[in-house]
Backbone as CSV, one residue per row, in Angstrom:
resi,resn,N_x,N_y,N_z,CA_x,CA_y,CA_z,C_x,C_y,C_z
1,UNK,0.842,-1.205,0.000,0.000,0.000,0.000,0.874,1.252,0.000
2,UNK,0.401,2.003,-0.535,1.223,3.749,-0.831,0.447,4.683,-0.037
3,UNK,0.929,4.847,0.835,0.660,6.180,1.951,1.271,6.815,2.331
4,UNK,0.383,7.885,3.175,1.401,8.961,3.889,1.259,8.879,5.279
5,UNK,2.313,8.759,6.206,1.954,8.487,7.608,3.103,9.375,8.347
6,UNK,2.753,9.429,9.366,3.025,10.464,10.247,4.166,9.569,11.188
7,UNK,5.695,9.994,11.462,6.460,9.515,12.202,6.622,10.643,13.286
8,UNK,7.540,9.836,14.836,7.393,10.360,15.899,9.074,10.413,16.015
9,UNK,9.230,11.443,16.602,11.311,11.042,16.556,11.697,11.792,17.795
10,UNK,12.856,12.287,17.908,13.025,13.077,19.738,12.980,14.477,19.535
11,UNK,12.394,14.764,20.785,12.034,16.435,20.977,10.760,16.485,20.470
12,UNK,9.679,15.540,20.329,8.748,15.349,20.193,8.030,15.832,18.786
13,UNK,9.180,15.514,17.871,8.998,15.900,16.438,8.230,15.114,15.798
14,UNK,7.231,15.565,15.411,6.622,14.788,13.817,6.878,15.356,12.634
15,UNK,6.837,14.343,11.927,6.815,14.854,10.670,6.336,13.622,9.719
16,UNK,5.852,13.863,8.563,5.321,12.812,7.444,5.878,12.245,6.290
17,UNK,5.774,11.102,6.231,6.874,10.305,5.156,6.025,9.810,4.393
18,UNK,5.924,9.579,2.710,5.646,8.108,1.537,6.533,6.883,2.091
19,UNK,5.212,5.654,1.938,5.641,4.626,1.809,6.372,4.111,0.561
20,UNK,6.096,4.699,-0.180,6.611,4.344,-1.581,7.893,4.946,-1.753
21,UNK,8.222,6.104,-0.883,9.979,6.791,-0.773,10.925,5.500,0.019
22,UNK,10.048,5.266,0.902,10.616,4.263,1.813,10.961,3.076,1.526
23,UNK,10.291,2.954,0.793,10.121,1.542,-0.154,11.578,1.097,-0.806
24,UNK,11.998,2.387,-1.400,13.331,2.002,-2.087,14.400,2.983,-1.843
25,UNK,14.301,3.118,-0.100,15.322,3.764,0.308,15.867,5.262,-0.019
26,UNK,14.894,6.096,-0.023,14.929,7.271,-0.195,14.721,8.026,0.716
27,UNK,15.221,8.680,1.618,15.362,9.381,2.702,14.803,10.889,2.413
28,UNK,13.364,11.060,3.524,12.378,12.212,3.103,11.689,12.401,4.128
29,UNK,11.122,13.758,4.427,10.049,13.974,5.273,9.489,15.130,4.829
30,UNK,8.617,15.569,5.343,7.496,16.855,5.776,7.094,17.217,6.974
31,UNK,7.740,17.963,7.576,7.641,18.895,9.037,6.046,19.033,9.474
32,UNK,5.432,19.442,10.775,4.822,19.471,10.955,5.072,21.041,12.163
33,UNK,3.838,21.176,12.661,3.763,21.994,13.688,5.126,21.512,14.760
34,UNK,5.192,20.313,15.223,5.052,19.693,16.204,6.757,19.051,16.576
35,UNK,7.262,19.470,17.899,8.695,19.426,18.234,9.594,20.294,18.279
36,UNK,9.129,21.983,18.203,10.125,22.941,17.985,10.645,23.461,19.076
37,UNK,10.866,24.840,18.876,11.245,25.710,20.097,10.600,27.701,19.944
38,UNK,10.033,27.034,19.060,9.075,28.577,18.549,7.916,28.683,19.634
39,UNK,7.627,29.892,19.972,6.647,30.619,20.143,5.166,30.897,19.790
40,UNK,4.011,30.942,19.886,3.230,31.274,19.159,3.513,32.940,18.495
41,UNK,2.859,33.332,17.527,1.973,31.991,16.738,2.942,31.492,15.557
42,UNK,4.269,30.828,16.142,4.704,30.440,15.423,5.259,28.833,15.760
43,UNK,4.597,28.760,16.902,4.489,27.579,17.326,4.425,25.915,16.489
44,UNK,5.149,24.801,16.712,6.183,25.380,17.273,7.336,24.903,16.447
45,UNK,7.507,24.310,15.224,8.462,23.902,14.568,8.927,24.514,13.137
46,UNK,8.433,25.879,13.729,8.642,26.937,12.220,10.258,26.949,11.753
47,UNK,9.849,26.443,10.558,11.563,26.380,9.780,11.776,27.547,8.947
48,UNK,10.584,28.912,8.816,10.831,29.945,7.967,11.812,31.008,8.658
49,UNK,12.695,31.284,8.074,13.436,32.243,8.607,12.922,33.458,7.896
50,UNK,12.261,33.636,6.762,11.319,34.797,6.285,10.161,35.360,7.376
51,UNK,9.937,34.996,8.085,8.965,34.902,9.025,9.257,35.766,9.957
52,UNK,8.758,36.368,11.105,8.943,37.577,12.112,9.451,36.840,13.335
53,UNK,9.675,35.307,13.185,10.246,34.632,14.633,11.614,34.643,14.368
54,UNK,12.257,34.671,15.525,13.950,34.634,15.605,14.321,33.554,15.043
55,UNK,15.318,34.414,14.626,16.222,33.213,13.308,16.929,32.273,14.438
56,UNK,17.509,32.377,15.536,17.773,31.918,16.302,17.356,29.821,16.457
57,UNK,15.966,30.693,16.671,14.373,29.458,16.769,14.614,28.594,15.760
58,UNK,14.818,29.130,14.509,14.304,28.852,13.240,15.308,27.644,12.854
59,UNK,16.551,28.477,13.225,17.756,27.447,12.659,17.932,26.085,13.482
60,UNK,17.462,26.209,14.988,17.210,25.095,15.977,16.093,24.738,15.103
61,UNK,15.108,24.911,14.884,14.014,24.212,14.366,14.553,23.167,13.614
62,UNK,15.142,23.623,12.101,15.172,23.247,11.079,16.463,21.948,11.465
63,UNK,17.438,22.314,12.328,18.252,21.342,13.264,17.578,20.019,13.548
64,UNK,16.360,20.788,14.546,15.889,18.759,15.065,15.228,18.122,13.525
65,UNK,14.260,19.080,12.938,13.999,18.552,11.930,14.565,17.151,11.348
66,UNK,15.851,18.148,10.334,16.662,17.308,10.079,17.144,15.921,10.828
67,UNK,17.782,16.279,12.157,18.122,15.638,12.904,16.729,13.819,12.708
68,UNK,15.306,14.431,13.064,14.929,13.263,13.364,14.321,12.995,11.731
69,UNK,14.630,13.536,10.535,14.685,12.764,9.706,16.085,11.675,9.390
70,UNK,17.023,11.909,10.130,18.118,11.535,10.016,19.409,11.640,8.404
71,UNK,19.318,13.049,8.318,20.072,14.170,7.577,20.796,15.198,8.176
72,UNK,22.086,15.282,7.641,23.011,16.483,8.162,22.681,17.981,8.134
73,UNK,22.227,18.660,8.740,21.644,19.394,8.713,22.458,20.627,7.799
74,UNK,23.845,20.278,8.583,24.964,21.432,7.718,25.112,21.310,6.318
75,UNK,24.473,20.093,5.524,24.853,19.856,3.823,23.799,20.646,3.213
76,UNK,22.458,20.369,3.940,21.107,20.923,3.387,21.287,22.041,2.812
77,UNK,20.774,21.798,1.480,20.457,22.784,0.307,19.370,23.843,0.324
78,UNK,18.930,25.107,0.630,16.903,25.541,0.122,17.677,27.000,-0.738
79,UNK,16.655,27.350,-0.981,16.262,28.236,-1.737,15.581,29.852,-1.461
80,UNK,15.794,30.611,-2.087,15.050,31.705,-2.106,14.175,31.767,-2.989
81,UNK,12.447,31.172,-2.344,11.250,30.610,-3.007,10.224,32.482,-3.623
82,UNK,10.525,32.107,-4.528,10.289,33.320,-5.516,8.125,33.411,-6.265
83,UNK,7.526,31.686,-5.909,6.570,31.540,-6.792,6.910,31.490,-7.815
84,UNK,8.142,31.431,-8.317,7.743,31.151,-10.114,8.099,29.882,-10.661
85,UNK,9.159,29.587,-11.775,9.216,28.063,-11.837,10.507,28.122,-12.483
86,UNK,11.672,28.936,-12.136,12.576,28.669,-11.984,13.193,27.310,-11.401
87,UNK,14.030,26.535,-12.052,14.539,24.951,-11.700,16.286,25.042,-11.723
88,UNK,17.266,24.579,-10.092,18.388,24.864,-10.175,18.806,23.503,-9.852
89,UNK,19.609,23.423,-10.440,20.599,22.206,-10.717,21.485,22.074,-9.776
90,UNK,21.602,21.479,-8.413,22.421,21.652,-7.435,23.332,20.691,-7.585
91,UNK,24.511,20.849,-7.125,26.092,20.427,-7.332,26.598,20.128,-5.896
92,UNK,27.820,19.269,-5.884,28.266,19.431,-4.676,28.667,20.331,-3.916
93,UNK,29.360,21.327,-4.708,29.909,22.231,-4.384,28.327,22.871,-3.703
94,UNK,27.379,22.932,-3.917,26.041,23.700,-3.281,26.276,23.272,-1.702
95,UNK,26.984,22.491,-1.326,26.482,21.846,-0.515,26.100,22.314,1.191
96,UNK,25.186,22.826,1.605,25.319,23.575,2.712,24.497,25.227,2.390
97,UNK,24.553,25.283,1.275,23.569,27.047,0.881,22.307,26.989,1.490
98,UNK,22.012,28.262,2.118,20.764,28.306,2.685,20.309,27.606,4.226
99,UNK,21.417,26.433,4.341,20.956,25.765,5.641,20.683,26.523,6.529
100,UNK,20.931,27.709,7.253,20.670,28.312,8.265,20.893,30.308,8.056
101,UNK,21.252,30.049,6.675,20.889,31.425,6.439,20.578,32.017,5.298
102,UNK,19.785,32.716,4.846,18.456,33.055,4.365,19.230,33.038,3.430
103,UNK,20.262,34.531,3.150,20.682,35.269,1.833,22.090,34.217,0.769
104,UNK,22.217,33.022,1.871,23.184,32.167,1.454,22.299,31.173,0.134
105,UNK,20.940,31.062,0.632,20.085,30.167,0.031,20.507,30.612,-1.665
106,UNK,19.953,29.363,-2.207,20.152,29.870,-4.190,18.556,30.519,-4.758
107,UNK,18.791,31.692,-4.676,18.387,32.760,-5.359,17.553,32.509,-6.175
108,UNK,16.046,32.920,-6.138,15.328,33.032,-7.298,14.622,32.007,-7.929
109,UNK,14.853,30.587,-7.141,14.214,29.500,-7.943,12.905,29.070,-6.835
110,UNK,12.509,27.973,-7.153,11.158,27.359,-6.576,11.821,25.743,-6.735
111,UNK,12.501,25.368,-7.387,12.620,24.043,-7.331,14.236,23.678,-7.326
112,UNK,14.760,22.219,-6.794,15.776,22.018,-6.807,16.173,20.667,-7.056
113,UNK,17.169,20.233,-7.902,17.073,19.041,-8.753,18.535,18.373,-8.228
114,UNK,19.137,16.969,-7.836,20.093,16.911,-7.955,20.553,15.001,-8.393
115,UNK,21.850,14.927,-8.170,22.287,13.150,-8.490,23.140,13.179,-7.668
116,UNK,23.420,14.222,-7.097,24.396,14.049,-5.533,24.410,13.109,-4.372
117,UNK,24.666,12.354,-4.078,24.204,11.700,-2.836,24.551,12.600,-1.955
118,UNK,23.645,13.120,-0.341,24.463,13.486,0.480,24.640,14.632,0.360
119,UNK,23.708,15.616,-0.764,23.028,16.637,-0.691,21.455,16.613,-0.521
120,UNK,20.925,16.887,0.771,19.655,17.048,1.026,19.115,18.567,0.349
121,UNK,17.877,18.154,-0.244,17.186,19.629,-0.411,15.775,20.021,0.179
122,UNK,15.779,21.239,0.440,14.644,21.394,1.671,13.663,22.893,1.203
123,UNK,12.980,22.813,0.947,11.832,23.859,0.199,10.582,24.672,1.525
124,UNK,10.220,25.232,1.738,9.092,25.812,2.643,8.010,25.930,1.794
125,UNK,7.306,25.892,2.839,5.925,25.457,2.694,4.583,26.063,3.909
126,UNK,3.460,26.557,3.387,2.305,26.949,4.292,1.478,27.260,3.784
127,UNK,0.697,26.249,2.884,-0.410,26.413,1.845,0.010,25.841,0.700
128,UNK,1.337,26.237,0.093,1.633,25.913,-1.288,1.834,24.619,-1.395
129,UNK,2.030,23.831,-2.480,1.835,22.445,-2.573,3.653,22.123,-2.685
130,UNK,3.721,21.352,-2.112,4.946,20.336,-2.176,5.165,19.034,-2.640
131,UNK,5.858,19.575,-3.728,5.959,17.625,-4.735,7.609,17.613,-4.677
132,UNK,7.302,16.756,-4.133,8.765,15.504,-3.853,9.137,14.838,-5.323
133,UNK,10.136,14.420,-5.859,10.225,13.756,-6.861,11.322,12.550,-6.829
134,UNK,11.215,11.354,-6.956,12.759,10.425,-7.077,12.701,9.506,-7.954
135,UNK,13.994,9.565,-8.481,13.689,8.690,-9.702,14.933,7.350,-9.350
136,UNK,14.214,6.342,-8.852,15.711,5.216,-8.168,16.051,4.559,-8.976
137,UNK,16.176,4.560,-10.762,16.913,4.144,-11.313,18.024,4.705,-11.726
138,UNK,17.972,6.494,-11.797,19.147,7.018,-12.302,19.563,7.939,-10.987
139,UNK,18.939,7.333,-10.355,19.115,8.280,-8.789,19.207,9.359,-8.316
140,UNK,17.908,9.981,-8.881,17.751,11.414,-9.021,17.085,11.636,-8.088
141,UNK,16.862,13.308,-7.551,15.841,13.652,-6.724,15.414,15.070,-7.031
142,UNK,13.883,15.536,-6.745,14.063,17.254,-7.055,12.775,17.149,-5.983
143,UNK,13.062,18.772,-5.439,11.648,19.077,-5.094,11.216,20.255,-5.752
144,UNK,9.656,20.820,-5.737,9.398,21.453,-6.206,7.962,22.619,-5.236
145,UNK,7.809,23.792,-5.488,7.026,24.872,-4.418,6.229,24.848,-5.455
146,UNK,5.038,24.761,-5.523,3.682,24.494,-6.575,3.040,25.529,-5.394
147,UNK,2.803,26.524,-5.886,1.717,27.533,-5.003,0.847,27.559,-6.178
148,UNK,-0.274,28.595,-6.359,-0.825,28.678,-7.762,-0.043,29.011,-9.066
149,UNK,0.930,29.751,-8.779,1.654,30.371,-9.585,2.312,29.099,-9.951
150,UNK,3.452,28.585,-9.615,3.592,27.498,-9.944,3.123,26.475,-10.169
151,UNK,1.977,26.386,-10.346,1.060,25.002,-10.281,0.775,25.516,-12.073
152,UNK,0.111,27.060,-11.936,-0.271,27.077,-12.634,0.899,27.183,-14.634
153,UNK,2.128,27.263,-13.908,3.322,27.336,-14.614,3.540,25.972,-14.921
154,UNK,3.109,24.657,-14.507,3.598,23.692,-14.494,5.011,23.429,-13.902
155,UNK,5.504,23.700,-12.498,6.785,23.466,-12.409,7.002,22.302,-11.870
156,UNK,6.199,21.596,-11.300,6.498,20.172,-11.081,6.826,19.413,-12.591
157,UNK,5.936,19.526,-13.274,5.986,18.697,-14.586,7.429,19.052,-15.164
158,UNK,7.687,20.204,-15.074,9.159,21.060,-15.769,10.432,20.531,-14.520
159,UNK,9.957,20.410,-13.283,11.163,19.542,-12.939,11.313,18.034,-13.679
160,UNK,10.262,17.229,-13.452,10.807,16.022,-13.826,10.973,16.579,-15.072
161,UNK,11.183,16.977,-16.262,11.702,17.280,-17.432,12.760,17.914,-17.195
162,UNK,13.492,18.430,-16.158,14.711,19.153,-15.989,15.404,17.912,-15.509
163,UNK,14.825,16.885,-14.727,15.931,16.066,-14.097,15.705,14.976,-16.074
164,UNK,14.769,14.592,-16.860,14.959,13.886,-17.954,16.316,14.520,-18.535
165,UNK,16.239,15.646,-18.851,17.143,16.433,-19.202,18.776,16.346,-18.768
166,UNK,18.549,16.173,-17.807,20.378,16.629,-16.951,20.516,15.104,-16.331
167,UNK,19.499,13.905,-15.846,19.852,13.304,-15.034,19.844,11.964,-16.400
168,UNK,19.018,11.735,-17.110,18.151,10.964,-17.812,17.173,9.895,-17.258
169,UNK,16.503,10.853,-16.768,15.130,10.323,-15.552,14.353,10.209,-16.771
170,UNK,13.786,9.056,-17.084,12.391,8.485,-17.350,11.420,8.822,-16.216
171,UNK,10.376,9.887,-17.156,8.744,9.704,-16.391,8.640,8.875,-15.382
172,UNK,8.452,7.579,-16.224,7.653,6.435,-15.885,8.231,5.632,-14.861
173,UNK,9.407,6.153,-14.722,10.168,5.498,-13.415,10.260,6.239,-12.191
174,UNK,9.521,7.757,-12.312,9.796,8.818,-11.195,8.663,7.998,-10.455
175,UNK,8.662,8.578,-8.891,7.925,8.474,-7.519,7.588,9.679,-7.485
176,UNK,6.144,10.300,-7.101,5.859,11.558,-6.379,5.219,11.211,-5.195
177,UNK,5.518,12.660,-4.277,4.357,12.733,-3.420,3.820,14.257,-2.925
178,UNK,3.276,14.418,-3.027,2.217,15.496,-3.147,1.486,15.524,-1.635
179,UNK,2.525,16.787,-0.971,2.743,16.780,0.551,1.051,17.904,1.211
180,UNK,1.243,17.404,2.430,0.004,18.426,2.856,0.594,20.163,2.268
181,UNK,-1.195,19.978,1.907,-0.896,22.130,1.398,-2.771,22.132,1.119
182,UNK,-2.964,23.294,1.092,-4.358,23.632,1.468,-4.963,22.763,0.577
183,UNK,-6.401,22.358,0.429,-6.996,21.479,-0.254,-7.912,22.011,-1.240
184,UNK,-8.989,21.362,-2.171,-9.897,21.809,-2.646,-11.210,21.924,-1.767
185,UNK,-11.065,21.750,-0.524,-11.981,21.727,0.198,-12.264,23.464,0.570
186,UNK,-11.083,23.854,0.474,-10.438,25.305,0.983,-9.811,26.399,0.081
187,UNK,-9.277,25.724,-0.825,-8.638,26.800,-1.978,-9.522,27.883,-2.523
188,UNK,-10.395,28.406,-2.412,-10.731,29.925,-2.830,-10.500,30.656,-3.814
189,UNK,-10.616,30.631,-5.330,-9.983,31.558,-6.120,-10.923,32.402,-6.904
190,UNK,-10.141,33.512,-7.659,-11.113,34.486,-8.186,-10.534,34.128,-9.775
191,UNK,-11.010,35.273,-10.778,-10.274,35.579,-12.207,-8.694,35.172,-12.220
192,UNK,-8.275,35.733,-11.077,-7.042,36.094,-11.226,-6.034,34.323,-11.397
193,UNK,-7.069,33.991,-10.987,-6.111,32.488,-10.861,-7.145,31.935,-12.376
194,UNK,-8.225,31.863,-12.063,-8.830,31.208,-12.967,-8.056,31.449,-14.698
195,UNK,-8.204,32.493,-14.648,-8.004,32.756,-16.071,-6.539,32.110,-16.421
196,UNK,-5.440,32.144,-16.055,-4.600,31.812,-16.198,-4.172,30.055,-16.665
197,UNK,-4.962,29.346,-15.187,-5.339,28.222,-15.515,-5.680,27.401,-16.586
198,UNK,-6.926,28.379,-17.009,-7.762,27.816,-18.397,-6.701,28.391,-19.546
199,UNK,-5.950,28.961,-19.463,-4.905,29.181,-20.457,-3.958,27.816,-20.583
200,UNK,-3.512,26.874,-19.555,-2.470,26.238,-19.562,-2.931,24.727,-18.832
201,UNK,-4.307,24.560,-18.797,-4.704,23.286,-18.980,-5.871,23.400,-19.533
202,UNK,-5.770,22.491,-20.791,-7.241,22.276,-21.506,-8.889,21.866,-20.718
203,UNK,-8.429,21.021,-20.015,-9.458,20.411,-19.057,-9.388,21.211,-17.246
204,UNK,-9.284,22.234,-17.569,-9.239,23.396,-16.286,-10.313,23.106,-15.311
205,UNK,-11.878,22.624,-16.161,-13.089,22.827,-15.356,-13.180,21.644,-14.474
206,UNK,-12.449,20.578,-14.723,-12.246,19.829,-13.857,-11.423,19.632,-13.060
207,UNK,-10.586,21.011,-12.678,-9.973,20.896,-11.798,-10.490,22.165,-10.449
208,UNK,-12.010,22.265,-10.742,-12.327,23.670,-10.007,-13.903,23.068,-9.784
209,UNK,-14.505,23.403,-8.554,-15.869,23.492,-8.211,-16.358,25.156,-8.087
210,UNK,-17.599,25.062,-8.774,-17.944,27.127,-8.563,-18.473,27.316,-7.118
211,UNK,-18.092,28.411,-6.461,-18.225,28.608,-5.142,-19.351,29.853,-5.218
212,UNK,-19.059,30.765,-6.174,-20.111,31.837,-5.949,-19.742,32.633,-7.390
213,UNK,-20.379,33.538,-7.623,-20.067,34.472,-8.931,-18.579,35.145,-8.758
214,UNK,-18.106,34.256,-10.174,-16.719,34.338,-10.362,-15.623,33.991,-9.242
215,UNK,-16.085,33.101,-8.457,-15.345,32.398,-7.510,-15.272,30.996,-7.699
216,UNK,-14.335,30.253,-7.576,-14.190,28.771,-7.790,-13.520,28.334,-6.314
217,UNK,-13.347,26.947,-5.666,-12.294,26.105,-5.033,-11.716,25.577,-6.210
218,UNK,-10.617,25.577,-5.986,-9.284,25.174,-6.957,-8.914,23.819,-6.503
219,UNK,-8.331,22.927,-7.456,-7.612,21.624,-6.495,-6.556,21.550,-7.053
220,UNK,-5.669,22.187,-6.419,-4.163,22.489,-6.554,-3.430,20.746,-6.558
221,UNK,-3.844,19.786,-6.124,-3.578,18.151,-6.079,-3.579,17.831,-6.903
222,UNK,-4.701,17.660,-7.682,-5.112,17.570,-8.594,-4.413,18.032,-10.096
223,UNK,-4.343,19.363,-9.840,-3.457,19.958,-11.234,-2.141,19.449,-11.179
224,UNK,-1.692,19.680,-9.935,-0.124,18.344,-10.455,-0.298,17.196,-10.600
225,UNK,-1.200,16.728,-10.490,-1.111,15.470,-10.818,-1.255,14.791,-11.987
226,UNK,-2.257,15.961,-12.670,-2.151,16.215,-14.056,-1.633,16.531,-15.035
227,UNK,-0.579,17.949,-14.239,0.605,17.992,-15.460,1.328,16.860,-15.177
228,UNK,1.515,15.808,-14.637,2.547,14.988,-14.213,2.178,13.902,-15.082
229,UNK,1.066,13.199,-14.852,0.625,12.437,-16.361,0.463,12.343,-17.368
230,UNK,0.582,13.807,-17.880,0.602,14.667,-19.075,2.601,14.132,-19.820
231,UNK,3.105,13.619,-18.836,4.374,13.644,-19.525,4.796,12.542,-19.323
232,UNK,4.219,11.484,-18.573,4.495,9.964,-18.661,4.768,9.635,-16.829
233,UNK,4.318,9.861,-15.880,4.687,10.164,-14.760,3.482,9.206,-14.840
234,UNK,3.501,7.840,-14.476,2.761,6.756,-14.197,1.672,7.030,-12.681
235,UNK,0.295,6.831,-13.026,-0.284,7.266,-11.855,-0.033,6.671,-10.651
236,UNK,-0.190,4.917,-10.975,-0.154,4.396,-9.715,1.676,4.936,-8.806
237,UNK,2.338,5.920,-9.380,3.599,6.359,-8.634,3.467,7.774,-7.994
238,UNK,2.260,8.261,-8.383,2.104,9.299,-7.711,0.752,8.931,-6.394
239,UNK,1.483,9.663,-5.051,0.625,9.391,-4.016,0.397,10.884,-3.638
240,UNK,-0.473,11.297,-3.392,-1.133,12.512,-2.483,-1.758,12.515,-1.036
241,UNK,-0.848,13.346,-0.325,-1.141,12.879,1.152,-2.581,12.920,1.480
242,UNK,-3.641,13.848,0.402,-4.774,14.177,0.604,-5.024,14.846,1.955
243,UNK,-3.913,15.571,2.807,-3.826,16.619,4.306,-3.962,17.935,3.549
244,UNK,-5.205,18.836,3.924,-5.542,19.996,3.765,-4.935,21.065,4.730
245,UNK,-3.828,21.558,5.040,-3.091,22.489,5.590,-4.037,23.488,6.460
246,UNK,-5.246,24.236,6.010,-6.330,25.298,6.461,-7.178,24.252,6.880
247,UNK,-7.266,22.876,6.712,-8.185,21.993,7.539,-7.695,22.012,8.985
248,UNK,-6.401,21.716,9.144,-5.894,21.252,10.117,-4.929,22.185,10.931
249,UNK,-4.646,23.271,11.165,-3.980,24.355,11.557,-3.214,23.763,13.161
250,UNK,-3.994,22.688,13.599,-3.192,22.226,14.768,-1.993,21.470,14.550
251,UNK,-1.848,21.245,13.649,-0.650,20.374,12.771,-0.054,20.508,11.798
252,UNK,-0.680,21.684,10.956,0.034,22.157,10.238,0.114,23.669,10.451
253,UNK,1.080,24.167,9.285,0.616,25.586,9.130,-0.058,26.261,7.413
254,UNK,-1.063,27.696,7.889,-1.680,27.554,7.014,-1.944,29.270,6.877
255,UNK,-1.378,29.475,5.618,-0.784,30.995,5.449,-2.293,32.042,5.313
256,UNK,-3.241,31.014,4.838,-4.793,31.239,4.140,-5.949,31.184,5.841
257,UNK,-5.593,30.466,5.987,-6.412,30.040,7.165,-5.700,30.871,8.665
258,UNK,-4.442,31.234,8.656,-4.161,31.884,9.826,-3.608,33.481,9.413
259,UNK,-4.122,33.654,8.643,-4.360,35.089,7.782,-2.705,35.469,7.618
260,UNK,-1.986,34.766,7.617,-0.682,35.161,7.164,0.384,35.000,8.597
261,UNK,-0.544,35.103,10.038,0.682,34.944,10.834,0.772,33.981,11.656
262,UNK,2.095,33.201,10.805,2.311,31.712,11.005,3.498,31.046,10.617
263,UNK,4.048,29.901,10.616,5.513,29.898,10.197,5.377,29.058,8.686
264,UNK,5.906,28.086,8.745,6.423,27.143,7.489,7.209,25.700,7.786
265,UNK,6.608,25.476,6.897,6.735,23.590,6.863,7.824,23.136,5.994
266,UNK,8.652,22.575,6.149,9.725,22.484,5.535,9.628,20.586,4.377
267,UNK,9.886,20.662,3.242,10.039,19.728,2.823,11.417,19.022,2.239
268,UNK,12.078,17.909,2.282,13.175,17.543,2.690,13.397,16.055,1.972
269,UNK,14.208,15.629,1.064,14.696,14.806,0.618,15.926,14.964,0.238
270,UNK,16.195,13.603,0.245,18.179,13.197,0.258,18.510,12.306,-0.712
271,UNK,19.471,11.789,-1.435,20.052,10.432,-1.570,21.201,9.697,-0.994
């Protein structure tokens, strides 16, 4: 069976793993509220150092994190998450940018691709969608920040085509997982998203229920999952945690649902 389940580790950390990462030895998680040293309302395992809580907090946070995924915390790779669909090709030499300070992070992208072993990469998250990617035949990994903007850019689909590209990842051999981020239960959108959408997927209306005049719920799950099959990304390999972020605010965090003041969820894979 392919799921998403919730592990317990020290300092009373959770965080959420694929069975199907696990399966073939791919080392991954997704942070939760839960095990930090934050404050409300950033309580308590906020890994955003963009955020108004002490960087102090933040960098301990992102410490046990790591720690009880069992990753070096000092190699970890992130980014300066921009919304767009910029894709960076990380190297050894990356190794360590961003771990604990902001302006060190690589600049300007949303996603991060590598064949490094022993470079972890780690993305934030609080609403926006998080797709994990591994491909264990050519031993690739990328993650990717799918907010609307990116969802609606296709940058998940454009990573695994960046790792076909640089790694020679076959589709059909990648793993996804498609981490808690707000749901269609909750997503809310106006023109501004809509229109865009129906520009860059043909079958748009099925990815939206109408909520009121010129309002839709969006299913941000859904649309990656679609550009992802759209390019040979085999379904039964994609799993969706199906965790709504604004459902659950006691366990997660949720940028929509706690009107903006709140921390970030960190997403995290290795080889």
């Amino acid at each position: 069976m392919k799921d998403f389940v919730l592990c317990h580790a020290a300092h009373g950390v959770w965080f959420g793993v694929f069975s199907h990462f696990d399966a073939v030895g791919i080392r991954h998680g997704f942070s939760t509220r839960f095990g930090g040293v934050s404050e409300p309302p950033f309580n308590s395992l906020n890994l955003g150092v963009k955020t108004a809580d002490q960087k102090e907090r933040v960098v301990a946070n992102r410490k046990r994190f790591c720690d009880a995924v069992g990753v070096a915390f000092a190699h970890v790779v992130t980014a300066q998450q921009v919304h767009g669909d910029r894709i960076t090709i990380v190297a050894a030499a990356d190794r360590g940018r961003g771990h604990a300070d902001y302006t060190a992070a690589i600049a300007g992208t949303d996603a991060l691709i590598t064949n490094v072993p022993g470079v972890p990469l780690m993305l934030f998250f609080a609403d926006c969608v998080p797709v994990l990617i591994a491909d264990p035949i050519q031993k690739a990994i990328g993650v990717s920040h799918a907010g609307w903007k990116g969802t609606v850019a296709k940058i998940a689909q454009k990573t695994v085509l960046a790792m076909q590209a640089h790694f020679g990842t076959r589709p059909g051999d990648c793993l996804v997982g498609i981490g808690p981020s707000i749901g269609p239960c909750c997503y809310e959108v106006d023109r501004t998203v809509i229109d865009p959408l129906s520009q860059n997927f043909s079958e748009w209306q099925k990815l939206v229920s109408p909520r009121s005049a010129d309002h839709w719920l969006l299913n941000l799950w859904e649309a990656n999952r679609v550009q992802l099959l759209e390019i040979g990304v085999l379904p039964e390999n994609i799993v969706i945690s199906g965790i709504c972020t604004a459902c659950n605010t006691a366990l997660f965090y949720s940028h929509r649902a706690e009107k903006g003041q709140t921390g970030r969820m960190g997403a995290l894979i290795t080889l």
